[in-house]
C-alpha positions in Angstrom: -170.6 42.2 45.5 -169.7 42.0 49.1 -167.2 40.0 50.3 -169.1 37.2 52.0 -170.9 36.9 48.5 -167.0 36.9 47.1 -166.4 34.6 49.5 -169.4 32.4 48.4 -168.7 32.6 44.8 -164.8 31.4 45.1 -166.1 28.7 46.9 -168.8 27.8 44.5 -166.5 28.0 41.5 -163.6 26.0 42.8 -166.1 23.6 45.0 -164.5 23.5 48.3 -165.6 24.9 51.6 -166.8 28.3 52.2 -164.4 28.1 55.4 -161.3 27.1 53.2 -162.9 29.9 50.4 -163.2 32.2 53.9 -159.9 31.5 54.8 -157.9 31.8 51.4 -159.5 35.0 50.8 -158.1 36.4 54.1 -154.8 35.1 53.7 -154.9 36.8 49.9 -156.1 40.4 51.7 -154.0 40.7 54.6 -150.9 39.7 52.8 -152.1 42.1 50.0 -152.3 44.8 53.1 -149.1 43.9 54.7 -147.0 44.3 51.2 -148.5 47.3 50.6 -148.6 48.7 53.6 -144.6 48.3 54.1 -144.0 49.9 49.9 -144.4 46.7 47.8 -145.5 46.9 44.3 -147.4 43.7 43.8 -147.8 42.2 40.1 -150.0 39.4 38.9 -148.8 38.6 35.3 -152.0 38.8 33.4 -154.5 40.0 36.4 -153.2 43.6 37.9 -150.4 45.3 39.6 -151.4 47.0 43.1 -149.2 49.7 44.1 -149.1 53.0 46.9 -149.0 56.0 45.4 -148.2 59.4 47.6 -149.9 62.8 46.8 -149.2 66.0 47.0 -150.4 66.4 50.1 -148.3 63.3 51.5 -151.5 61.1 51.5 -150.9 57.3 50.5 -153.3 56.2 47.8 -153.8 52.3 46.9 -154.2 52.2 43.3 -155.1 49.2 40.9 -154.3 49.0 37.1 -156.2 46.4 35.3 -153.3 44.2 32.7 -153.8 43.1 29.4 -155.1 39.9 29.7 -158.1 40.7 32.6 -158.7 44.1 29.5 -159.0 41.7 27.1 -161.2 39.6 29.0 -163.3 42.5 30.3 -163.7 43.5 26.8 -164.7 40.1 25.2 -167.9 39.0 24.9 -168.6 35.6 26.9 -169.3 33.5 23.2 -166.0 34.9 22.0 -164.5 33.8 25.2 -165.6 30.6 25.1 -164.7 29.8 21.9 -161.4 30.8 22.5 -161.2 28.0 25.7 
């Protein structure tokens, strides 16, 4: 998925606009880039933690790690989901 299609979907699942889905989704990334870019760990409780991570070399990498609750959804089956809603 590209991020027009993103784009599409968010504003298909919440039904507004695709400019309002256009523009949330930019505000979301560049305030994303800016934290990281200036050494901010970012947490969302239950969705991921993004953080910069420097090599050996001295090379910034952006790194992603998955939390429980987006695992546990990954990992469930969409009737077992549902039933749990």
């Amino acid at each position: 998925m590209n991020r027009s299609d993103f784009v599409k979907s968010v504003a298909s699942e919440k039904g507004i606009s695709s400019r309002q889905a256009y523009n949330s989704v930019n505000a979301i990334m560049d305030t994303l880039r800016f934290l990281l870019s200036n050494g901010k760990k970012i947490e969302i409780g239950g969705f991921d933690t993004f953080e910069v991570l420097t090599d050996l070399r001295g090379e910034h990498i952006p790194t992603f790690k998955g939390g429980k609750t987006l695992k546990r959804v990954l990992n469930t089956s969409v009737d077992e989901e549902k039933k749990e809603l």
